[in-house]
Every structure is written in C-alpha cells, then in structure tokens.
N, C-alpha and C positions, 0 to 999 in steps of 0.2 A: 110683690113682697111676700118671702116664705115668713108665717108664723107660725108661733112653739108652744105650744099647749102640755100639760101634763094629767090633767083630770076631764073625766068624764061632762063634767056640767062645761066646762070649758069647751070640751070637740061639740060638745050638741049643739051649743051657743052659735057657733061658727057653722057645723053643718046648717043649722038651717038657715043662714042668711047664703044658700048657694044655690044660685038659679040654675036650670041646663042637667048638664049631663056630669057626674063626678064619676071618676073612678078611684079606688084606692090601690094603694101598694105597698104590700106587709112586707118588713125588714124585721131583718134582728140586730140593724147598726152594721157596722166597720164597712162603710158601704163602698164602694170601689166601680169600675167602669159599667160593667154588667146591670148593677143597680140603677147607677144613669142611663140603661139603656131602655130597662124598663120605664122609666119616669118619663124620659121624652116616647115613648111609644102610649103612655097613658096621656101624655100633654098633647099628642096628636088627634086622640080622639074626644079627649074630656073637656071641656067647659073647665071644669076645676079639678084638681088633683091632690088627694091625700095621701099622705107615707105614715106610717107606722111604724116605729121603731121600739121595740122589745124585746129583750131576751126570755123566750117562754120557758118557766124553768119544770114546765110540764112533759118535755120533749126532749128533756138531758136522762140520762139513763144514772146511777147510783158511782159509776165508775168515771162518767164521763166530763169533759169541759167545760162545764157550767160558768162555774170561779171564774178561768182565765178567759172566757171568750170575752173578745175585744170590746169594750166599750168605749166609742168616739164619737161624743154626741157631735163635739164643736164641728171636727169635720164632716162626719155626714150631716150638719146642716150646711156648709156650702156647698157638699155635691145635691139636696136639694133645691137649694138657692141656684146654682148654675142652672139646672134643670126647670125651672118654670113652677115647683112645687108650691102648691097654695097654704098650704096648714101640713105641721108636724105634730103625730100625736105621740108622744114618748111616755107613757104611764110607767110608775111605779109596780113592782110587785102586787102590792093591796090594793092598787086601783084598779087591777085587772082583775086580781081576785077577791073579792073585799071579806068573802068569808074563808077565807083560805082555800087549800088546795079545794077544787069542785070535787065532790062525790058523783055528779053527773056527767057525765063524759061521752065524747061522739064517740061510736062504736064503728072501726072502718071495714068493717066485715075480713074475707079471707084476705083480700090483698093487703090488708092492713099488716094482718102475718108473714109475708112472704118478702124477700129479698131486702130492703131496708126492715124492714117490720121483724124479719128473724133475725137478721142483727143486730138488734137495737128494739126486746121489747116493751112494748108498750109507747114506741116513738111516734105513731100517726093518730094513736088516741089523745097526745097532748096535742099534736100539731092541727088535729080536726077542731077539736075542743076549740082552742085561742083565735081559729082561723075562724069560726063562727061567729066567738063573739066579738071579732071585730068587724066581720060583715055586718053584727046584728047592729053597734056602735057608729061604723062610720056609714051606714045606709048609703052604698055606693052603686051606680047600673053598672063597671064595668069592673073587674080585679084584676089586673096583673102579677102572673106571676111566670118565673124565669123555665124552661125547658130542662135548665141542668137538674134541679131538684124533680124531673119527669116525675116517679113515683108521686110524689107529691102533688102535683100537676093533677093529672089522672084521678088521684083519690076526691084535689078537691071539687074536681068535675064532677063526682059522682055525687058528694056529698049534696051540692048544688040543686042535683037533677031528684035526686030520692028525695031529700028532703024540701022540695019546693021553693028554694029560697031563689028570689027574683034579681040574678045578676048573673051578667056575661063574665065569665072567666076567658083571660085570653093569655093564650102563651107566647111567650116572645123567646125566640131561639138564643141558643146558650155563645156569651159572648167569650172569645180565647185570646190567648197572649198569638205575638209574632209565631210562636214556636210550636202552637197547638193546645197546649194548657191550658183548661177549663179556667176563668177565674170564678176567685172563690174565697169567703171570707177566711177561709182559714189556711188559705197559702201564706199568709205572713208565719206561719209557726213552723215551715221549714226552712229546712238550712239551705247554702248552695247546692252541694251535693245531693239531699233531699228532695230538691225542686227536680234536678236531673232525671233523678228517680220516677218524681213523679210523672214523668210523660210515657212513662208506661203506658199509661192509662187513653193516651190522646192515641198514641201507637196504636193499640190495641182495636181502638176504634173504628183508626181510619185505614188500616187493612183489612178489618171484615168490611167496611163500607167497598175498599176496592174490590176484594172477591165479589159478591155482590154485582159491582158493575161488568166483572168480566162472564156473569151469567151464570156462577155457583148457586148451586144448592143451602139450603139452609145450614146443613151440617157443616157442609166445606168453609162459607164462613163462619162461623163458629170456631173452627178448627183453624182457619186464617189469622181470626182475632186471639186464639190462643197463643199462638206458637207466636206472634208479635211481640204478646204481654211481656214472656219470658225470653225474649232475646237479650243471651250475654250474660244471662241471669242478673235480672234488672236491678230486685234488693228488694223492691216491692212485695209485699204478701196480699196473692189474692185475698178478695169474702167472697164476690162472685163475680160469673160473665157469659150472661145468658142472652139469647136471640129471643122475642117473643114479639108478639103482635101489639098496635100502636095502645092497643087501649089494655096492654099487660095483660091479656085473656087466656088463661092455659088452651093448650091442643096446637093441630098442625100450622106453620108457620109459612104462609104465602100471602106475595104481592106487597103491600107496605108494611115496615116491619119495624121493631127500634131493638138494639144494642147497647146494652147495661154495662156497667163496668162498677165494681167497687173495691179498692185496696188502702190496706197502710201502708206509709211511707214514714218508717222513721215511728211516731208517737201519735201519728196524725193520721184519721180514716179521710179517705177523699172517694167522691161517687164523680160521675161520668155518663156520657149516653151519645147518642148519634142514629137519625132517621135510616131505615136501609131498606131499601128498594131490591125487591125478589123477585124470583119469575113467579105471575101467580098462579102457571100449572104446576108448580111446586117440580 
C-alpha cells in the first residue's frame, strides 16, 4: 500500500518505522513511463521506497514555467502505486521552506555555470538546495535519479561526495518513446507538429553515437551530431551540443564520452544526452 504524506512530522513518523534499505526518488510530479522506471529500479534494490513529489520553485528562472508545470498528484499516485512505492511525500511550498525562500543555498561550483547552468541562471543552486534537503528528510542509502537530466546527475554526485553525505546515488538510463524521443514531463506542452520537431534532438544523438561507432574522432562526431540536428531545417533552435567526458570535465575528449543536446521547440526547452564510446588514443 503507497501512502501520502504532506508534512515533515508525517514522513519522519513513517521513515522511522523502516527497517532495511530505503532508497528515495525525487520527482516534480506529471510523472510518466521514465519515472516508473526509476521506482521499479529503486524497488529492486530497496527494502522500501520513497518518491517525492515537488515543484521546487527555486530552480524556475523569473521567465520560466513555474505557474503552468503540470501538477497531477492523483495520477502520479497510481503510477507509484503500480510501482511498489511505500510512502509519497508531496509538501507544500512552506513545508519545504518554512522560512521562506533559503538564504543558504548549495553552491555547485563551475559546472554549476555551464551548459544548463548558462541557460538557466542560478538553476543547479535551487536544484542542489532542495535535492539536499530532501536527502537530509527522507534519510535514504540509495537516490535515484534519471540519466536524461545527466548534468544533474553528475552535479549531484558531486554534491554527495564533497559534501560527505552517506547515500548511493544511482542512475538509471534515459527512458524513449517508439521513435526515439527522450520522455519527459514537459512533452505534454507540444503540439503534433512540435513533438516532430522535437526528435531533432534524439537525431542528433544518435548519429554522433553512430560516427563514434564507425571510429571517428571526437570532432567528426560532433560535426555528425550537428549536421543531424539541422537536417531539412528542423524548426528547432539550438542552446547547445557538446561532446565532453562522462563526468562533464573540460579538456581532451577520449574513450568514454557523453553527448549533450539542448533546444527549443515551439515555447518549450527540452535537454537530451547519450553515452559515446571513442577511441581512447583519441
């Protein structure tokens, strides 16, 4: 049986009647295949499983979706329900924050700045911020969280490892439609034509993934995954589409690598990514 909590004295009540191994997994609601995919990947490891469901309104930018992003509690409670979920925490705004917005905030160093971080700033200082304090809240050994959001992924390994905080982060690769398409909560806000558009971006991907396999250089995919993006002139407006090393580390790029992607479609930013295997004499 998934239960539905909304306050702090409520989740503690419940974490501590949880023997074994919990893990948790942070949402922001409109939850969809990918999200089940994490929950049965934490249901395979965990004893017990918590989901968080929040919209952190620390990690919307002044311009950005806040207002309209989806909120469906009912149904992403039976996609935790399908999934084996033990406990929903769904806080309010003032439960999260109770003194309002924090003046203390996680600091994600440079990569915090770069590629989502320059388009959106100040978006990994909210997102470290909330992602803390819900480790600190649902005291979980293990975190999942999805691959598509990589940058994210990465930072909050790091946050993890600097900061000493005792829990496995694992990531669970990015789940796609039939056709390639990242899913993603905020595919419900294009149109038909829009959604067309948007496999730019899977495109893009998965021909620098193939250069790659036929033994190019970093440059050439790179130059593969471009010249994809814009076939036919797709309608899509790059942000970026860079080749860099697994753990996003500037300099030369050999042997395991990952492939970024981020564009609008329409009114809607959508990100992207895909492991690529290099030669590692470069």
């Amino acid at each position: 049986m998934t239960e539905l909590v909304h306050t702090r004295a409520d989740l503690a009540r419940f974490r501590s009647a949880y023997p074994g191994t919990v893990a948790v997994v942070m949402t922001m609601g409109a939850l969809h295949e990918g999200h089940e995919t994490l929950l049965r990947a934490a249901r395979e490891r965990a004893d017990h499983v918590i989901v968080t469901i929040f919209v952190n309104p620390l990690q919307f930018g002044p311009t950005e979706d806040f207002d309209r992003y989806p909120r469906t509690l009912e149904t992403d409670l039976e996609v935790c329900r399908r999934a084996g979920a033990d406990l929903v925490f769904a806080p309010a705004v003032a439960d999260m924050y109770p003194g309002g917005a924090p003046a203390v905030r996680v600091n994600p160093g440079p990569l915090g700045e770069d590629l989502e971080g320059a388009s959106r700033p100040g978006f990994f200082h909210g997102v470290l911020t909330v992602v803390l304090k819900l480790l600190q809240l649902t005291r979980p050994d293990l975190a999942f969280f999805g691959e598509k959001d990589y940058q994210q992924l990465t930072l909050v390994r790091r946050m993890c490892r600097d900061l000493d905080v005792p829990v496995e982060v694992v990531g669970v690769p990015t789940v796609r439609e039939r056709d390639g398409l990242a899913l993603s909560s905020r595919n419900r806000y294009l149109s038909t034509a829009e959604r067309a558009v948007a496999l730019s971006l899977s495109r893009a991907l998965a021909a620098g993934v193939a250069a790659a396999g036929e033994g190019h250089d970093a440059a050439a995919v790179l130059t593969a995954a471009q010249a994809a993006f814009g076939v036919g002139g797709s309608g899509a407006r790059l942000d970026y589409l860079v080749l860099t090393d697994p753990d996003l580390e500037p300099g030369p790029v050999r042997g395991p690598a990952r492939l970024l992607v981020a564009a609008w479609v329409g009114e809607t930013r959508l990100i992207d990514n895909a492991p690529v295997q290099l030669d590692p004499a470069g």
